[in-house]
C-alpha positions in Angstrom: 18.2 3.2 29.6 19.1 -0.3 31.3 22.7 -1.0 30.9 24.0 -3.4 28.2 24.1 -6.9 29.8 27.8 -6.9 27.8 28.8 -4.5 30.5 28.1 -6.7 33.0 31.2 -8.3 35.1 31.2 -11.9 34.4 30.2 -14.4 37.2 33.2 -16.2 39.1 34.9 -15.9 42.3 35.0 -12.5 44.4 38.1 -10.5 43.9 39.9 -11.0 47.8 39.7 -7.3 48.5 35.8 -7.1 49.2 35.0 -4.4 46.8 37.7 -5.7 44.2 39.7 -2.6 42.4 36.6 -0.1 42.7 37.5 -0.4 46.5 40.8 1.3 46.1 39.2 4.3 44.0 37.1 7.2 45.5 33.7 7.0 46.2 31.4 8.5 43.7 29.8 11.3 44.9 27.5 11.8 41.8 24.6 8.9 41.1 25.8 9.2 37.2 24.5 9.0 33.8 22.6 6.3 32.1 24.8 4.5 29.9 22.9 5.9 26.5 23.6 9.3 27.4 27.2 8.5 28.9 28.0 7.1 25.4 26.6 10.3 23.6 28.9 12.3 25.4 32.1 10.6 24.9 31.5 10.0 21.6 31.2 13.9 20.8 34.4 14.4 23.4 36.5 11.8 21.6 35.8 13.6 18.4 37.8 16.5 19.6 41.0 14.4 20.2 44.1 14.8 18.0 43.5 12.6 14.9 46.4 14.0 12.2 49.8 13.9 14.5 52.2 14.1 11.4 50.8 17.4 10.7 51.4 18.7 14.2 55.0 17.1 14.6 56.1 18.8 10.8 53.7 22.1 10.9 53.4 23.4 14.8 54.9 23.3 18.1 53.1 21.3 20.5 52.7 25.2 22.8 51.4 26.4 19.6 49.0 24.1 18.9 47.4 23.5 22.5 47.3 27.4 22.6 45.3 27.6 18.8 41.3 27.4 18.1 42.2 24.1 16.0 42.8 21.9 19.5 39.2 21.2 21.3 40.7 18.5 23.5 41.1 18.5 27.4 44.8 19.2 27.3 45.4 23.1 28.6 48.2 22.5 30.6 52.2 23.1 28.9 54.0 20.4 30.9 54.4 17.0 31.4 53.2 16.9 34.8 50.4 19.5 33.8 49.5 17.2 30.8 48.9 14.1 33.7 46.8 16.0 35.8 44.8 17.1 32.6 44.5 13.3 32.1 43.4 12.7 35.9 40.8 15.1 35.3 39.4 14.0 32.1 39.2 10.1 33.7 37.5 12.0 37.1 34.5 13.5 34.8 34.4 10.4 32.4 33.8 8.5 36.1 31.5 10.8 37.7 29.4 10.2 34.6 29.4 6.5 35.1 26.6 5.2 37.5 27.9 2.9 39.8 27.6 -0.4 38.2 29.4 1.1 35.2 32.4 2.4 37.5 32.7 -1.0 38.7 33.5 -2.5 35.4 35.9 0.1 34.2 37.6 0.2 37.9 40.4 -2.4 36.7 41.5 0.1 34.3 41.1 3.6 36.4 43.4 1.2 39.3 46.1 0.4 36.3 46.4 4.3 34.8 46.5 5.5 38.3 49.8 3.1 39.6 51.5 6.2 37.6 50.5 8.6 40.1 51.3 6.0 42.5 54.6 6.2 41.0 55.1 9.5 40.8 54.1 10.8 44.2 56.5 7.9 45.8 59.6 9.6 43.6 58.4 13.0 45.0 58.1 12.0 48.5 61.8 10.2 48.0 62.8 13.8 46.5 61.4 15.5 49.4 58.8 17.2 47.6 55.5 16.9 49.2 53.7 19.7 48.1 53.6 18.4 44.6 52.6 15.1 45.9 49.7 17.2 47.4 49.1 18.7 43.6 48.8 15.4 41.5 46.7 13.5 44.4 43.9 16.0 44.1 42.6 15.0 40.9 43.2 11.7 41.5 40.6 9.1 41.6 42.7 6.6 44.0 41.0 6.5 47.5 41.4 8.5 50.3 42.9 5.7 52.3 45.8 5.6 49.1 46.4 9.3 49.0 46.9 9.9 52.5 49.5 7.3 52.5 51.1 8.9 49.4 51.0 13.2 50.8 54.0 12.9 53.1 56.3 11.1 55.5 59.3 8.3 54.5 58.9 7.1 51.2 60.0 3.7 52.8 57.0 3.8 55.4 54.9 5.1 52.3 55.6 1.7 50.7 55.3 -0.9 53.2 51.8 1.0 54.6 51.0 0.9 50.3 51.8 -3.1 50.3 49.5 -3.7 53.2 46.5 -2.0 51.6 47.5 -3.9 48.4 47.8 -7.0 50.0 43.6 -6.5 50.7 43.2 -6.5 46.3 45.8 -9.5 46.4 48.3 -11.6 48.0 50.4 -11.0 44.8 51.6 -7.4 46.1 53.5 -8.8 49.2 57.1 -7.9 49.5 56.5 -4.4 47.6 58.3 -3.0 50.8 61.3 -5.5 50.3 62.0 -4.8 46.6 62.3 -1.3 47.7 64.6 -1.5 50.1 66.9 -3.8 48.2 66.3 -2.5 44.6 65.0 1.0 44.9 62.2 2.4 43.4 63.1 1.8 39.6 62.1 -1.8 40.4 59.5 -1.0 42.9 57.5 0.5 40.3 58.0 -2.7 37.5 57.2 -5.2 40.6 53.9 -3.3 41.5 53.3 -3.1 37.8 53.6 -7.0 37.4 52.0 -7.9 40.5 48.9 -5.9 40.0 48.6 -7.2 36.0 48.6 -11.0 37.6 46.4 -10.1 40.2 43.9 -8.3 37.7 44.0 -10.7 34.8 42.3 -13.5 37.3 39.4 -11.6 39.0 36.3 -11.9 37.0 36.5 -9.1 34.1 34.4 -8.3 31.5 35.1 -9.5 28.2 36.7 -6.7 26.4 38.7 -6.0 29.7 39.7 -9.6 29.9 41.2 -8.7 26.5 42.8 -5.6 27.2 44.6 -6.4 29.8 45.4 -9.6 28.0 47.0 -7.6 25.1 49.1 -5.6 28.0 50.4 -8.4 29.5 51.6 -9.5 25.6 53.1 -6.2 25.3 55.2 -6.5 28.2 56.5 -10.0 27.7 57.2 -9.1 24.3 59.5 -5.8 25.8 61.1 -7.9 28.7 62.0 -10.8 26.0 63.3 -8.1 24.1 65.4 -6.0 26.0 67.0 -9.4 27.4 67.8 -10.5 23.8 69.4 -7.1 22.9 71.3 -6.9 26.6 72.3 -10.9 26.9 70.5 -10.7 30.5 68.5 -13.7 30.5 68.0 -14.1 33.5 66.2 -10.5 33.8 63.6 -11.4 31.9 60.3 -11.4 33.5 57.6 -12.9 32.2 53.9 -12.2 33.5 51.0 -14.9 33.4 47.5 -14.3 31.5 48.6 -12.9 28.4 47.9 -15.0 25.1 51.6 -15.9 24.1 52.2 -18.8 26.5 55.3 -18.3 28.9 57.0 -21.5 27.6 57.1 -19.7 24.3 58.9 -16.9 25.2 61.1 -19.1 27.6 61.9 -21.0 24.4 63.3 -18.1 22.2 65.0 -16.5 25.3 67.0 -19.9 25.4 67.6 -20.1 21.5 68.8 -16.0 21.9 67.1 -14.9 18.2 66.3 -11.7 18.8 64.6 -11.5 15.5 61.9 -14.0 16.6 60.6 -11.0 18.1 59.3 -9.9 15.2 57.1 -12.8 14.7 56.2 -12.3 18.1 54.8 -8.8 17.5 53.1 -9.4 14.4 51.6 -12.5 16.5 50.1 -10.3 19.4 49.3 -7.2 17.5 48.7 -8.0 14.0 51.2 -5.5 12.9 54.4 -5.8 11.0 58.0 -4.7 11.8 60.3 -4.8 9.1 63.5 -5.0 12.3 63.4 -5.3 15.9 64.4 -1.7 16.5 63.8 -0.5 19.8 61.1 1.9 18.4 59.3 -0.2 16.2 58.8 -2.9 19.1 57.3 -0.7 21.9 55.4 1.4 19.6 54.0 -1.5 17.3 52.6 -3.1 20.1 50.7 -0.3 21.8 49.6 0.8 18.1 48.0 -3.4 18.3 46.0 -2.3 21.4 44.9 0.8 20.0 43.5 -1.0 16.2 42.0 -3.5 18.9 39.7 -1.1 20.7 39.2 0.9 17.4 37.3 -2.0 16.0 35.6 -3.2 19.8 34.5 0.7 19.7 32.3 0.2 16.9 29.3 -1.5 19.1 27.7 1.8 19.8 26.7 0.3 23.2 29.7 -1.5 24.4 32.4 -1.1 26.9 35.0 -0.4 24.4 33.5 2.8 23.4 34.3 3.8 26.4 37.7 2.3 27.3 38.9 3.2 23.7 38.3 6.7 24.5 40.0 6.8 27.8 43.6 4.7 26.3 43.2 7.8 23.5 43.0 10.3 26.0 46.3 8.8 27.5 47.7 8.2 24.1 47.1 12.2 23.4 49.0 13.5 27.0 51.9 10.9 26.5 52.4 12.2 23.3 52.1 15.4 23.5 54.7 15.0 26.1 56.9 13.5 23.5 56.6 16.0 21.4 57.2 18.7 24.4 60.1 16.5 25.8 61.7 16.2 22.0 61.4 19.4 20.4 65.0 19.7 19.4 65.0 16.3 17.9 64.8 15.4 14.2 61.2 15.3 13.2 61.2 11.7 11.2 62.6 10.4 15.0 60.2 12.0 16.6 56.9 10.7 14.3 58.1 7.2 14.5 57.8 7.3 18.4 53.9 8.4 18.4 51.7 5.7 19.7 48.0 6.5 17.5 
């Protein structure tokens, strides 16, 4: 089956690393799938994933659950960290699937999920912890050229040999090596965060990606307007081109310090309603907008959401079973309000 011209990557300029973000992501070993019987398969996969989560978070333990015949999902594992590398594996066979035109187009998004393992094997290496750099990087999709960087050695030599390969996607990632040394690693990983979202939002994408990553970029706005509002640190705010909320907006409210103007905010990015601008309600009200997003692009039983609404779910599922792993002691209602589904 000839693959939907909707997946196709719309025409523009080349991406300045030559291979764009599918060059910073393992080579596929496998030829793939055609796209028909790709889709088939995830759509019988995503009908294993969690669906009810009140149920679990009042009537099971999350151990309990993952252990019972009721969960069919890809989630084994009965840690955070064994919950990630559950996720890396379920993203490695979704992209072995893929034939290669098809991983080129989801690339941007494999790049984004994988900046966490970025993440987290630069806090191991600063924590002297190698070994479990070693664990996570094996079932990552990031390319050899990223993971050997990211095994052992300085964490500060780790960064600045990261920036230069970076600097090949975009010039948007210079000065990662700076940040670190003068803010640490906390504001390494926001920095690489922001810099790879403005890189990514102006490389030709296709449409529902465009849109994604459009709705990420609101969501963090939103968040960094936010926290400056409930903090009085203006001048922390950071706001990231590309989204659809124009950055003289949210310029304009940080200066008129109404935090409540969030709310219209949210409602105005995600179509959802907050009835305060609780901590809570904001980051989980926006992600909950991507989510009803890619519900309703997942409907065209040949598109690319189909297939990227099934691998945010699959992230959805790990980060919160982690929530409820991490919160077990916590009051229930707390807990439920925190799921992103």
């Amino acid at each position: 089956m000839p693959i939907n011209p909707s997946l196709r990557q719309s025409n523009g300029r080349e991406a300045a690393f030559p291979d764009g973000p599918r060059g910073l992501l393992k080579e596929g070993k496998q030829r793939g799938y055609p796209l028909g019987y790709l889709l088939s398969r995830i759509r019988g996969r995503r009908s294993r994933l969690i669906r009810d989560w009140r149920s679990l978070v009042y009537n099971a333990t999350p151990i309990e659950f993952l252990a019972s015949t009721q969960y069919q999902g890809f989630v084994r594992e009965r840690s955070a960290e064994g919950m990630w590398r559950a996720l890396l594996r379920e993203y490695g066979w979704v992209f072995g699937q893929m034939e290669e035109e098809v991983r080129r187009v989801f690339a941007p998004y494999i790049l984004y999920t994988e900046l966490r393992t970025v993440f987290i094997c630069l806090r191991y290496l600063h924590g002297d912890k190698t070994q479990k750099a070693g664990e996570i990087l094996g079932e990552s999709l990031l390319a050899d050229s990223i993971k050997n960087i990211l095994r052992d050695g300085e964490t500060s030599v780790a960064v600045e040999k990261l920036e230069r390969q970076l600097c090949r996607l975009s010039p948007e990632f210079a000065g990662l090596a700076a940040k670190y040394e003068e803010k640490g690693l906390r504001e390494l990983e926001q920095h690489l965060t922001n810099s790879y979202l403005i890189a990514i939002i102006r490389t030709p994408l296709h449409p529902v990606m465009k849109e994604f990553f459009s709705r990420i970029i609101d969501a963090r706005n939103i968040l960094s307007l936010y926290k400056s509002l409930r903090l009085n640190v203006a001048d922390h705010a950071v706001f990231i081109p590309g989204g659809t909320i124009p950055i003289g907006q949210l310029k304009d409210l940080l200066d008129k310090d109404d935090i409540f103007a969030v709310i219209t905010l949210i409602r105005q990015a995600s179509g959802i309603t907050v009835t305060a601008p609780d901590p809570t309600q904001v980051e989980v009200s926006l992600y909950r907008g991507i989510t009803k997003y890619l519900q309703k692009e997942g409907r065209d039983p040949l598109g690319a959401a189909l297939i990227l609404e099934y691998l945010w779910r699959c992230s959805l599922e790990v980060m919160n079973l982690s929530l409820l792993l991490a919160g077990k002691d916590l009051e229930r209602e707390e807990i439920a309000a925190e799921l992103v589904h």
